[in-house]
CHARMM-style PDB file with segment names, atoms N, HN, CA, C and O in Angstrom:
ATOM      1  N   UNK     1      13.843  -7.883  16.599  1.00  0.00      PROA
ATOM      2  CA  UNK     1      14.905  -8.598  15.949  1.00  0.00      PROA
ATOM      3  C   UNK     1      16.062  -8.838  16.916  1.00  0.00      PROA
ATOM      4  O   UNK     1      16.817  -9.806  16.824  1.00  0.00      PROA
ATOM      5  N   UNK     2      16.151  -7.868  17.872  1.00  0.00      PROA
ATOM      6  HN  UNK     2      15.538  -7.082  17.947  1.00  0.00      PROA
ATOM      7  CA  UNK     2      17.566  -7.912  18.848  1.00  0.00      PROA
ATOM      8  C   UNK     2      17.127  -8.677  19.431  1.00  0.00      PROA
ATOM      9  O   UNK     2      17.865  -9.662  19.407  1.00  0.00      PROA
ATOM     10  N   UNK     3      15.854  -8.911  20.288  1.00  0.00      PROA
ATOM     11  HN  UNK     3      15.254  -8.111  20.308  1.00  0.00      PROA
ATOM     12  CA  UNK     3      15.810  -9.879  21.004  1.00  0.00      PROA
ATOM     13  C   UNK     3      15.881 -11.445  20.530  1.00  0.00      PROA
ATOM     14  O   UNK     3      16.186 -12.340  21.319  1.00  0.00      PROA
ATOM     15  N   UNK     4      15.501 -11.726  18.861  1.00  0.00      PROA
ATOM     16  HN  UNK     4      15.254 -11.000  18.220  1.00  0.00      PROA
ATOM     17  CA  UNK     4      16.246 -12.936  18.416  1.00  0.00      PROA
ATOM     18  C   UNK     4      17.272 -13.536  18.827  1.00  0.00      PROA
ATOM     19  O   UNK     4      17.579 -14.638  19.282  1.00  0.00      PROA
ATOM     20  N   UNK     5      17.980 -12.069  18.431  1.00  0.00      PROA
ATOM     21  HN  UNK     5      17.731 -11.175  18.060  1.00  0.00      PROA
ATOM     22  CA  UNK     5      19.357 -12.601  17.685  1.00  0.00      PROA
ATOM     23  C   UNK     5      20.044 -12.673  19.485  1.00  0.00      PROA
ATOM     24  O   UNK     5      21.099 -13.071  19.979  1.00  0.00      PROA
ATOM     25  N   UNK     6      19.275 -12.297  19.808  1.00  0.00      PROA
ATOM     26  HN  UNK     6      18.418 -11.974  19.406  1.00  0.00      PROA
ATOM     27  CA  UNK     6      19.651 -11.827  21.875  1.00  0.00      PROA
ATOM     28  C   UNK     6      19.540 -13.486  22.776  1.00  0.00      PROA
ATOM     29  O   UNK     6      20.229 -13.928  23.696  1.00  0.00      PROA
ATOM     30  N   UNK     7      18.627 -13.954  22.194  1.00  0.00      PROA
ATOM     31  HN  UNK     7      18.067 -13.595  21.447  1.00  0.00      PROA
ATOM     32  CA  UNK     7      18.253 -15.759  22.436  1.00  0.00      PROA
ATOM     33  C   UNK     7      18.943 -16.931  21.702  1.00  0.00      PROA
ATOM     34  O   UNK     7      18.960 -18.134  21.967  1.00  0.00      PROA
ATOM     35  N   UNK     8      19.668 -16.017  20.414  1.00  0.00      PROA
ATOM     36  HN  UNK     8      19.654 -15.040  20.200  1.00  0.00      PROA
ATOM     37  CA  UNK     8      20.029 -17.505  19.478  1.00  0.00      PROA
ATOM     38  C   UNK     8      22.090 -17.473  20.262  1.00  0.00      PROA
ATOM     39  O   UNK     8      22.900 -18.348  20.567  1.00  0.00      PROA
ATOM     40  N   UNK     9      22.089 -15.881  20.266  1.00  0.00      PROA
ATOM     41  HN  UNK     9      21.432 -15.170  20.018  1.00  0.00      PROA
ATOM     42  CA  UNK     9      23.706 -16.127  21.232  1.00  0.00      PROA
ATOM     43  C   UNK     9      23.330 -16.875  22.236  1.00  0.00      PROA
ATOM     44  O   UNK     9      23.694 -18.051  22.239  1.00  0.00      PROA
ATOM     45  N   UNK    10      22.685 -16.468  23.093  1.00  0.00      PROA
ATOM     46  HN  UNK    10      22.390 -15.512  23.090  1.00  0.00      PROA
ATOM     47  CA  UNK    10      22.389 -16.994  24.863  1.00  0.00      PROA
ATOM     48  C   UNK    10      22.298 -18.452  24.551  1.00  0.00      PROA
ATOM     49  O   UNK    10      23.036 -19.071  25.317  1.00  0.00      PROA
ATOM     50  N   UNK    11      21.725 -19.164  23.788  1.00  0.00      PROA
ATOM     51  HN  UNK    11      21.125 -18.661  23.166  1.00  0.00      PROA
ATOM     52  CA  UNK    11      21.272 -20.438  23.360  1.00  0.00      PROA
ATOM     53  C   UNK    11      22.494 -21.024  22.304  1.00  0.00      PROA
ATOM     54  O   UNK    11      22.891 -22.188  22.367  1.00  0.00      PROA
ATOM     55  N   UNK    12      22.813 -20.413  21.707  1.00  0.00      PROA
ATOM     56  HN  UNK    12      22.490 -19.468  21.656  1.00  0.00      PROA
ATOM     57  CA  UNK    12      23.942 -20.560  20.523  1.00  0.00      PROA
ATOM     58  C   UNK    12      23.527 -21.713  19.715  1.00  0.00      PROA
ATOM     59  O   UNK    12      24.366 -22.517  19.309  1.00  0.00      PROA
ATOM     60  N   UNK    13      22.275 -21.833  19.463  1.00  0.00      PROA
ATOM     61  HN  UNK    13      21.594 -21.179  19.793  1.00  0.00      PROA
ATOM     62  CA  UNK    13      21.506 -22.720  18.798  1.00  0.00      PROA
ATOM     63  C   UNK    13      20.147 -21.725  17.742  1.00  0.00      PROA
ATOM     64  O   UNK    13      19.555 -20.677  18.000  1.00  0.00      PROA
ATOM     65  N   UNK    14      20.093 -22.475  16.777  1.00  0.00      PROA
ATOM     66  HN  UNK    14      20.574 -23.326  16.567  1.00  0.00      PROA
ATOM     67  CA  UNK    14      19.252 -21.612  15.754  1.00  0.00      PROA
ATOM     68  C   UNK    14      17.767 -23.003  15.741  1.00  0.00      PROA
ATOM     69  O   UNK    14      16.912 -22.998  14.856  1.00  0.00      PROA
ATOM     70  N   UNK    15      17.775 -23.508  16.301  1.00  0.00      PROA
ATOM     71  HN  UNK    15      18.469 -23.512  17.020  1.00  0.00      PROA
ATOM     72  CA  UNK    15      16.455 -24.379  16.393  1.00  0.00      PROA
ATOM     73  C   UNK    15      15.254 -23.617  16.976  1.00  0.00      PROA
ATOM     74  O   UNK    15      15.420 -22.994  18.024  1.00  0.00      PROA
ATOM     75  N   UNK    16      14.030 -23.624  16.355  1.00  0.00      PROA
ATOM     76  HN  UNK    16      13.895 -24.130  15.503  1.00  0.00      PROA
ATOM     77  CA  UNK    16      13.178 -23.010  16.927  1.00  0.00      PROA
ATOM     78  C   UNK    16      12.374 -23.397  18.511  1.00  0.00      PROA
ATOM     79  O   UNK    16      11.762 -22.696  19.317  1.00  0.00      PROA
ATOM     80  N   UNK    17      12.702 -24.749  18.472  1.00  0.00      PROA
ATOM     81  HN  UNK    17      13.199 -25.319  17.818  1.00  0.00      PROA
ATOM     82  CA  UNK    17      12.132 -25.485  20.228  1.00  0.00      PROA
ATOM     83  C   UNK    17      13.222 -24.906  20.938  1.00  0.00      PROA
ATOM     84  O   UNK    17      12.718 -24.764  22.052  1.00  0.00      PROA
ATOM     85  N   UNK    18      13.810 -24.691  20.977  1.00  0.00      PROA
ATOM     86  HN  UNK    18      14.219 -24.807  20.072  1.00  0.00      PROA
ATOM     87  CA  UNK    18      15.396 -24.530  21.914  1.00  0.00      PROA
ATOM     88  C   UNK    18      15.160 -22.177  21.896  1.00  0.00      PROA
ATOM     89  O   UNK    18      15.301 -21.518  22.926  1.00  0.00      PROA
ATOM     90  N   UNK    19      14.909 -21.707  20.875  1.00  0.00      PROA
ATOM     91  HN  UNK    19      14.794 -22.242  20.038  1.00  0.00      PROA
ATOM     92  CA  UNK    19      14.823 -20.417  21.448  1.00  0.00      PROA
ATOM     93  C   UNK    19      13.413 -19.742  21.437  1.00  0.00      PROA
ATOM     94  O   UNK    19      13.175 -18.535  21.394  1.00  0.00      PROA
ATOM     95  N   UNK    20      12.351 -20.997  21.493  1.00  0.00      PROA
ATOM     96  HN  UNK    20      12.544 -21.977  21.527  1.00  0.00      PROA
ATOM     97  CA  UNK    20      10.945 -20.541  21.797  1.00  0.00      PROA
ATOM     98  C   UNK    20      11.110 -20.873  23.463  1.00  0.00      PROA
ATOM     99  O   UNK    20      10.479 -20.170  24.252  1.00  0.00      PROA
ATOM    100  N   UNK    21      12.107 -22.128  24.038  1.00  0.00      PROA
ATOM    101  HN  UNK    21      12.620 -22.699  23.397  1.00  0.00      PROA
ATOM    102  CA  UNK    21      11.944 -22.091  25.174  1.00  0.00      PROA
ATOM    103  C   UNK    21      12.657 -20.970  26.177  1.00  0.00      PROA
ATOM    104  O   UNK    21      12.344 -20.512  27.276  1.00  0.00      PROA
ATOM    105  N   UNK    22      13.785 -20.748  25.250  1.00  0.00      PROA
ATOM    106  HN  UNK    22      14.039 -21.120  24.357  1.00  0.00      PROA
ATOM    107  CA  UNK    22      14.762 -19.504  26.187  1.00  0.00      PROA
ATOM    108  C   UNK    22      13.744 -18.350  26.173  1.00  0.00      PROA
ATOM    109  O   UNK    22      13.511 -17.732  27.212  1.00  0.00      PROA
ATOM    110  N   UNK    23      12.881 -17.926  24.527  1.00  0.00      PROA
ATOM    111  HN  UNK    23      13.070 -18.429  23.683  1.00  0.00      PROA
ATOM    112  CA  UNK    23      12.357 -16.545  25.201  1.00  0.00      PROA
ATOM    113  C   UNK    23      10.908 -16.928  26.347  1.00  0.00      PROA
ATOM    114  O   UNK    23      10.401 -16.073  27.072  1.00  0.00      PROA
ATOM    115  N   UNK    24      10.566 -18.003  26.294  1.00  0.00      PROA
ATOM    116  HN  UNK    24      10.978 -18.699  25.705  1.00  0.00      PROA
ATOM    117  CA  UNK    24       9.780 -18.413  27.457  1.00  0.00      PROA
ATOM    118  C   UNK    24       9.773 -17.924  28.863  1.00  0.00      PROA
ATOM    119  O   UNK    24       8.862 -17.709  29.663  1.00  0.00      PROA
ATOM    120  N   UNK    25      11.557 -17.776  28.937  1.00  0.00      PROA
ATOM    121  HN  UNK    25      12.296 -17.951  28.286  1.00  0.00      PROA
ATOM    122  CA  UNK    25      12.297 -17.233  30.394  1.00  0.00      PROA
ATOM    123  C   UNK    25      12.381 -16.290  30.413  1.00  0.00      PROA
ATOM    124  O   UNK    25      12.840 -15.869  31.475  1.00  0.00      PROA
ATOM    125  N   UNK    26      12.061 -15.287  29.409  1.00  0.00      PROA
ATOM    126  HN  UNK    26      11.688 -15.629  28.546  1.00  0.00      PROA
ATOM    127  CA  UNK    26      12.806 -13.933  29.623  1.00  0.00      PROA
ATOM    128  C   UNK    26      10.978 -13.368  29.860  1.00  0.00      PROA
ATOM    129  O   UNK    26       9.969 -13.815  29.314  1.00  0.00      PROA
ATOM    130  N   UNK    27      11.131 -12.152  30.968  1.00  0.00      PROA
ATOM    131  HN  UNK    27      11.950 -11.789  31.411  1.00  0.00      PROA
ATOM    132  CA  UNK    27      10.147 -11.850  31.735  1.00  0.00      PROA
ATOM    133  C   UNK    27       9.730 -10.096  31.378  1.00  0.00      PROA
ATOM    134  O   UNK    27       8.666  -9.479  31.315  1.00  0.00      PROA
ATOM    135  N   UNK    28      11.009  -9.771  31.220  1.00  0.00      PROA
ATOM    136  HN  UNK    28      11.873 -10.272  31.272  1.00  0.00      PROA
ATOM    137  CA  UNK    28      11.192  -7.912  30.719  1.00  0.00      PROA
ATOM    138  C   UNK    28      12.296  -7.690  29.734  1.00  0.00      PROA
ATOM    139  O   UNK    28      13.440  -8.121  29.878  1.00  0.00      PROA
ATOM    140  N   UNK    29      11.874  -7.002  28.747  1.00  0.00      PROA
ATOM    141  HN  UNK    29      10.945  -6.652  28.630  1.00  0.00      PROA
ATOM    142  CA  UNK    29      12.925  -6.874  27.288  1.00  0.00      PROA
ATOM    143  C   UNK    29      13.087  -5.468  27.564  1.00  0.00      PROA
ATOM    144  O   UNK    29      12.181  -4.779  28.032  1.00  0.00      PROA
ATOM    145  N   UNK    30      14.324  -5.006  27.256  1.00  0.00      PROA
ATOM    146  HN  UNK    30      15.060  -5.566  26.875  1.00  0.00      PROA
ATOM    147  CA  UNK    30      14.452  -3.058  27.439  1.00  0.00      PROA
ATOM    148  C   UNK    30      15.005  -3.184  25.478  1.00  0.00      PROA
ATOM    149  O   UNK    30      16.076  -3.425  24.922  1.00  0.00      PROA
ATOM    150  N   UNK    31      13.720  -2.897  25.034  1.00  0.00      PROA
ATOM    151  HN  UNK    31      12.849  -2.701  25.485  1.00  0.00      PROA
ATOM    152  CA  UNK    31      13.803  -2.623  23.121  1.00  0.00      PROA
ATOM    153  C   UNK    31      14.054  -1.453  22.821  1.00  0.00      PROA
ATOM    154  O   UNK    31      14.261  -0.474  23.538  1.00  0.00      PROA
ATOM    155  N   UNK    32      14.024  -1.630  21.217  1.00  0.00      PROA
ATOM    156  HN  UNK    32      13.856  -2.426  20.634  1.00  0.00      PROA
ATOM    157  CA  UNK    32      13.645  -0.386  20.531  1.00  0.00      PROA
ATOM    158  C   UNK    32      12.371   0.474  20.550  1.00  0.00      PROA
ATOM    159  O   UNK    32      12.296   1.675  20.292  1.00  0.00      PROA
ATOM    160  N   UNK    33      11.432  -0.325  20.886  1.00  0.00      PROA
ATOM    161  HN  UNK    33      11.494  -1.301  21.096  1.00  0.00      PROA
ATOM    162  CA  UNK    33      10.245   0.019  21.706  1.00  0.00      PROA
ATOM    163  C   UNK    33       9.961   0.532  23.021  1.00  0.00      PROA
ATOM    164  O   UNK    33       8.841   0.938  23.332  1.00  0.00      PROA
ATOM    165  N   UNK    34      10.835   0.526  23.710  1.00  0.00      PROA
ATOM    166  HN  UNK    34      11.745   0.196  23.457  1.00  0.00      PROA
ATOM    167  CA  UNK    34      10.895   0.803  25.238  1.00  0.00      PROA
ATOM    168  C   UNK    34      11.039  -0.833  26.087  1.00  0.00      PROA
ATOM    169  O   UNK    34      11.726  -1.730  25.599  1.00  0.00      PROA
ATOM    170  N   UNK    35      10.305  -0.990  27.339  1.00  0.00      PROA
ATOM    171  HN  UNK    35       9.747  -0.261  27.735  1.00  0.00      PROA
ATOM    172  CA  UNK    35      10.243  -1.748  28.063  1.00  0.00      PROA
ATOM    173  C   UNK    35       8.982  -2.800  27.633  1.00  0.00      PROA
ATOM    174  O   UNK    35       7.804  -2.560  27.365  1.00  0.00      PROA
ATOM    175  N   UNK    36       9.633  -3.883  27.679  1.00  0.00      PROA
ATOM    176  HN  UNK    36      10.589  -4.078  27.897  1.00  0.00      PROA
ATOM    177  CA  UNK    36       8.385  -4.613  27.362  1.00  0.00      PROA
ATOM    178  C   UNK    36       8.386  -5.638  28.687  1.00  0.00      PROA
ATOM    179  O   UNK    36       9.250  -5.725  29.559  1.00  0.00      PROA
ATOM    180  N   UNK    37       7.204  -6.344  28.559  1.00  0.00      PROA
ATOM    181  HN  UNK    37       6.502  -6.273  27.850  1.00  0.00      PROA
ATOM    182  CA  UNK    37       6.918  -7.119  29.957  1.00  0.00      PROA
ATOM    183  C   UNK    37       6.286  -8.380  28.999  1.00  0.00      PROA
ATOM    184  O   UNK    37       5.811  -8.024  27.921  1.00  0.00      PROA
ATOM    185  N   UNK    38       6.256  -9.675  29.295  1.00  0.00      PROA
ATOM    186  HN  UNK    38       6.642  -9.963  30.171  1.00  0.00      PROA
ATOM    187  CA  UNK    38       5.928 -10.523  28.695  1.00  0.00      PROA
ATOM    188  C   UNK    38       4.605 -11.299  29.947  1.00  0.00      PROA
ATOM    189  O   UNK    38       4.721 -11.253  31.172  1.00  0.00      PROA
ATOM    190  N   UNK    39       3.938 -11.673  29.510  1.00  0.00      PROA
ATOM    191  HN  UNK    39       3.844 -11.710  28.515  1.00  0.00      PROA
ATOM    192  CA  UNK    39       3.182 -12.357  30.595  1.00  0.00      PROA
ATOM    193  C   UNK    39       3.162 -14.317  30.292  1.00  0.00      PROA
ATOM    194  O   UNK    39       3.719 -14.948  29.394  1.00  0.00      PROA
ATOM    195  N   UNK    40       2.341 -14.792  31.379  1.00  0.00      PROA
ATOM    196  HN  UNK    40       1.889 -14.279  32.108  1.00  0.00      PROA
ATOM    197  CA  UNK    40       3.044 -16.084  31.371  1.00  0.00      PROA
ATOM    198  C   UNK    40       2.948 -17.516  30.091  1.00  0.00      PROA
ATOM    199  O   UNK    40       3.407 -18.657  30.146  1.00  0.00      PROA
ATOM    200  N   UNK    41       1.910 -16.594  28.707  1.00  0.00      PROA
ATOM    201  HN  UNK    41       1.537 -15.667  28.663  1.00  0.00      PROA
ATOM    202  CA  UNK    41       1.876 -17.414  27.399  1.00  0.00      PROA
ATOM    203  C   UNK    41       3.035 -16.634  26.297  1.00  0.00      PROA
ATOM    204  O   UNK    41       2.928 -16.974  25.118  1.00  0.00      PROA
ATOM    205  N   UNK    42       4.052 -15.680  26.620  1.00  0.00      PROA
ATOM    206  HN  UNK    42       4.139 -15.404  27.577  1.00  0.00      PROA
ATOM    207  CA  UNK    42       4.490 -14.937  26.011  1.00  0.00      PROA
ATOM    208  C   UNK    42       4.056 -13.897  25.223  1.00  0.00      PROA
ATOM    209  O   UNK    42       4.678 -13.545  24.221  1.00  0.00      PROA
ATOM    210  N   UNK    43       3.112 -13.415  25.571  1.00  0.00      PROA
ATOM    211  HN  UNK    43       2.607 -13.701  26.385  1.00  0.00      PROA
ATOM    212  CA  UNK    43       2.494 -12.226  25.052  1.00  0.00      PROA
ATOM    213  C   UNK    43       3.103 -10.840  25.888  1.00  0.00      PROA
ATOM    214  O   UNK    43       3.469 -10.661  27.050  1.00  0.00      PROA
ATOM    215  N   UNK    44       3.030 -10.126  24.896  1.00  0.00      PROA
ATOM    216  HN  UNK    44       2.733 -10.272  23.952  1.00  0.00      PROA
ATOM    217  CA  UNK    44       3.090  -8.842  25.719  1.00  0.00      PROA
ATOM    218  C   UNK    44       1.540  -7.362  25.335  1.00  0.00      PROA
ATOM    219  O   UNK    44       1.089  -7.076  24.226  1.00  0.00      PROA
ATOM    220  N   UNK    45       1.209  -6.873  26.434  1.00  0.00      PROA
ATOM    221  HN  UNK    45       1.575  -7.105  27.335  1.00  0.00      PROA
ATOM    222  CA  UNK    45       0.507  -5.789  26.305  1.00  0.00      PROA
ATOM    223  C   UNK    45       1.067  -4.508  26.278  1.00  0.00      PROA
ATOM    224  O   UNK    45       1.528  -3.937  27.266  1.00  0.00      PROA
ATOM    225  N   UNK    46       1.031  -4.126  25.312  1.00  0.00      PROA
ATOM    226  HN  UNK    46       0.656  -4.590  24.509  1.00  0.00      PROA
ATOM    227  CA  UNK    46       1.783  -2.542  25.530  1.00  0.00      PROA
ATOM    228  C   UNK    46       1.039  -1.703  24.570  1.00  0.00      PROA
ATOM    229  O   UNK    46       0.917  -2.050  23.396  1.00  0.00      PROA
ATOM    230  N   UNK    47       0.281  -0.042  25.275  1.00  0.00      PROA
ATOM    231  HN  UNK    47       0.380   0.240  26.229  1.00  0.00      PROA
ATOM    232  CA  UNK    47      -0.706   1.094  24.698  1.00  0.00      PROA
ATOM    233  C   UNK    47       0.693   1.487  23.728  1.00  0.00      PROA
ATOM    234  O   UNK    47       1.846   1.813  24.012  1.00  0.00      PROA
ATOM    235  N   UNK    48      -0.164   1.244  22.251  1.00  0.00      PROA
ATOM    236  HN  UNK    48      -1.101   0.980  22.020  1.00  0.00      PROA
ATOM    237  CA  UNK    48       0.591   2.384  21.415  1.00  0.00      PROA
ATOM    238  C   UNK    48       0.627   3.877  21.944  1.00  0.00      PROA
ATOM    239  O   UNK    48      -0.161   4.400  22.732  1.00  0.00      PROA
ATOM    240  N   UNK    49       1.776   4.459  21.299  1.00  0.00      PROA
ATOM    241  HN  UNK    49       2.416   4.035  20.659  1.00  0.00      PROA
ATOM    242  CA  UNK    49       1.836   6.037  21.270  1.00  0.00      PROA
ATOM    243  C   UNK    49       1.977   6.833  20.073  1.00  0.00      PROA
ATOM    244  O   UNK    49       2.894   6.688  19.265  1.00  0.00      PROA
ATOM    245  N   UNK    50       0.677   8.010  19.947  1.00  0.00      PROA
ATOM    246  HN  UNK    50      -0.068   8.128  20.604  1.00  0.00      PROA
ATOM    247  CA  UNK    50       1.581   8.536  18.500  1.00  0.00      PROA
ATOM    248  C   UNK    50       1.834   9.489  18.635  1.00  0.00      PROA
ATOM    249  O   UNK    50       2.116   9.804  19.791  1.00  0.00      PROA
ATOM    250  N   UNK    51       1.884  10.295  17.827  1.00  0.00      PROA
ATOM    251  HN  UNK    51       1.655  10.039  16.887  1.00  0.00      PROA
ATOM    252  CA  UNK    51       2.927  11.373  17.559  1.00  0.00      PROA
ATOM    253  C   UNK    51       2.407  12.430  16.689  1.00  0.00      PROA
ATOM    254  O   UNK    51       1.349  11.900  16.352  1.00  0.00      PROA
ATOM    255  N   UNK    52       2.430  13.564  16.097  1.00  0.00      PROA
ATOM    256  HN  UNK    52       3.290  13.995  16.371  1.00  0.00      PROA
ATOM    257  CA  UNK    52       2.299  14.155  15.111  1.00  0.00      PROA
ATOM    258  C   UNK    52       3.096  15.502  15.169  1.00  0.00      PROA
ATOM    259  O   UNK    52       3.430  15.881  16.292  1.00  0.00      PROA
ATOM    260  N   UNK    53       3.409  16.199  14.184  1.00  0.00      PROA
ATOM    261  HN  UNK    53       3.138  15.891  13.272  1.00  0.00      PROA
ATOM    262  CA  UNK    53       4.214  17.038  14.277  1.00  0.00      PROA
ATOM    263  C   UNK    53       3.320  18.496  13.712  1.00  0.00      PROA
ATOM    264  O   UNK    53       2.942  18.850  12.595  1.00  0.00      PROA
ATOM    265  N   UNK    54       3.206  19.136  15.156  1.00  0.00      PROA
ATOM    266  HN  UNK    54       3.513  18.848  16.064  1.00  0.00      PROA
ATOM    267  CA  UNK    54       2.655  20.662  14.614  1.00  0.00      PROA
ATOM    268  C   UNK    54       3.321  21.896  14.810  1.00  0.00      PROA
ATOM    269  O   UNK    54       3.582  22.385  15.909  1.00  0.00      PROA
ATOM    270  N   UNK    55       3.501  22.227  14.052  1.00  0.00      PROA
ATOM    271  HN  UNK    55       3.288  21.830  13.159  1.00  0.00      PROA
ATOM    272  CA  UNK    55       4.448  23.836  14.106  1.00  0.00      PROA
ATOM    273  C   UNK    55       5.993  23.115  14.256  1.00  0.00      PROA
ATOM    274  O   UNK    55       6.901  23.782  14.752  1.00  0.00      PROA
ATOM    275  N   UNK    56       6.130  22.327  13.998  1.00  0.00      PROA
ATOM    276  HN  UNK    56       5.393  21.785  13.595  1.00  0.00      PROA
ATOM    277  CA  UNK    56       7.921  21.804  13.797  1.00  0.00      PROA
ATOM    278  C   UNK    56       7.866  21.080  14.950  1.00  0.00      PROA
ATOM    279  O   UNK    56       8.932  20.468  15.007  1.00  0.00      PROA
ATOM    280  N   UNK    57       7.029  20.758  16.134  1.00  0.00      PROA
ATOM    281  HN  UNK    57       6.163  21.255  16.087  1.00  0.00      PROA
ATOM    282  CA  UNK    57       7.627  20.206  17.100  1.00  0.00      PROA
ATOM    283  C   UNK    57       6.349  18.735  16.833  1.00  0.00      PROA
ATOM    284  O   UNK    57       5.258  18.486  16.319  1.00  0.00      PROA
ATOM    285  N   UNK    58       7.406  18.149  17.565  1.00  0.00      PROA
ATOM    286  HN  UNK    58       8.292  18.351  17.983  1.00  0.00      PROA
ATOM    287  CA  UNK    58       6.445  16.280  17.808  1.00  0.00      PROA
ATOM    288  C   UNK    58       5.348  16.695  19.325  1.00  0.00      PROA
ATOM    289  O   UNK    58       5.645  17.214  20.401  1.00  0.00      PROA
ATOM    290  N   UNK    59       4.215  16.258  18.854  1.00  0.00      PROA
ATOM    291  HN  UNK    59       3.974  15.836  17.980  1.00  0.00      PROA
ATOM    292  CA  UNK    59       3.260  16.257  20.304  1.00  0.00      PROA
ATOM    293  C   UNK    59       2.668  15.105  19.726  1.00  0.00      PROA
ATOM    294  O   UNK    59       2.568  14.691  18.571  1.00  0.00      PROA
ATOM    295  N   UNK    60       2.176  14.558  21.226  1.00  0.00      PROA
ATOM    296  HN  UNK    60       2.257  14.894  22.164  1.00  0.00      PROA
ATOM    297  CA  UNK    60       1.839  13.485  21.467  1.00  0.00      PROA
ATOM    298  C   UNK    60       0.294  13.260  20.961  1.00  0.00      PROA
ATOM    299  O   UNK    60      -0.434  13.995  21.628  1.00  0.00      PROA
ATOM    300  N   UNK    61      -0.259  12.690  20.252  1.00  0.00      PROA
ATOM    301  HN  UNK    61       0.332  12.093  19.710  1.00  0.00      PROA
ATOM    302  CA  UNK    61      -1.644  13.044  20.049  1.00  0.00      PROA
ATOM    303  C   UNK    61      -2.212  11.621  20.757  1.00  0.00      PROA
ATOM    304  O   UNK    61      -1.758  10.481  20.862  1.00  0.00      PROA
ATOM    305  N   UNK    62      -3.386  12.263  21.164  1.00  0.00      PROA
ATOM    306  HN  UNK    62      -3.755  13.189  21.078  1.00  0.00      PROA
ATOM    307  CA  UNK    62      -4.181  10.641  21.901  1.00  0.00      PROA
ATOM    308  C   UNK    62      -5.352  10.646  21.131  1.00  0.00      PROA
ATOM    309  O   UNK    62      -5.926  11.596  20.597  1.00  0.00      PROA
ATOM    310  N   UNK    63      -5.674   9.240  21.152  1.00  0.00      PROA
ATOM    311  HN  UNK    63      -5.208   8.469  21.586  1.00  0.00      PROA
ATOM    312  CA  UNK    63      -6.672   8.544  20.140  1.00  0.00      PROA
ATOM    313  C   UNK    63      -8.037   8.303  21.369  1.00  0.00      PROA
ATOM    314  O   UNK    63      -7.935   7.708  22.442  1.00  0.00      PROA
ATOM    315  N   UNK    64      -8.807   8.719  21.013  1.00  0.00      PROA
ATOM    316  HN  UNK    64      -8.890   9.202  20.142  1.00  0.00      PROA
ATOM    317  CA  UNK    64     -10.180   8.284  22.168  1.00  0.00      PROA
ATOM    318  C   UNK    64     -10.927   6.527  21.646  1.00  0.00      PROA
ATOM    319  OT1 UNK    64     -11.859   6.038  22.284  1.00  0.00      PROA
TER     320      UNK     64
END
């Protein structure tokens, strides 16, 4: 959502051709997600992570 609202200031336009092309330009996002990387159709690849909580603490659990 930040990065929307992050393209419609930069652009100061709410048209969708005008901030499909600005996020076109943007190459690395630092989110609520962490770091994202966009590649050159605007996609991004990024490995989920989870989590679970045993004995009160969060560990990381991995999925095979």
């Amino acid at each position: 959502m930040m990065l929307l609202a992050n393209a419609i200031n930069a652009t100061k336009s709410t048209d969708p051709q005008t901030i499909q092309e600005y996020l076109h330009t943007i190459k690395t996002y630092n989110g609520a997600s962490g770091n994202l990387t966009f590649n050159s159709d605007g996609s991004i690849t990024k490995k989920s992570l989870y989590y679970i909580v045993k004995n009160g603490t969060l560990v990381r659990y991995n999925i095979n």
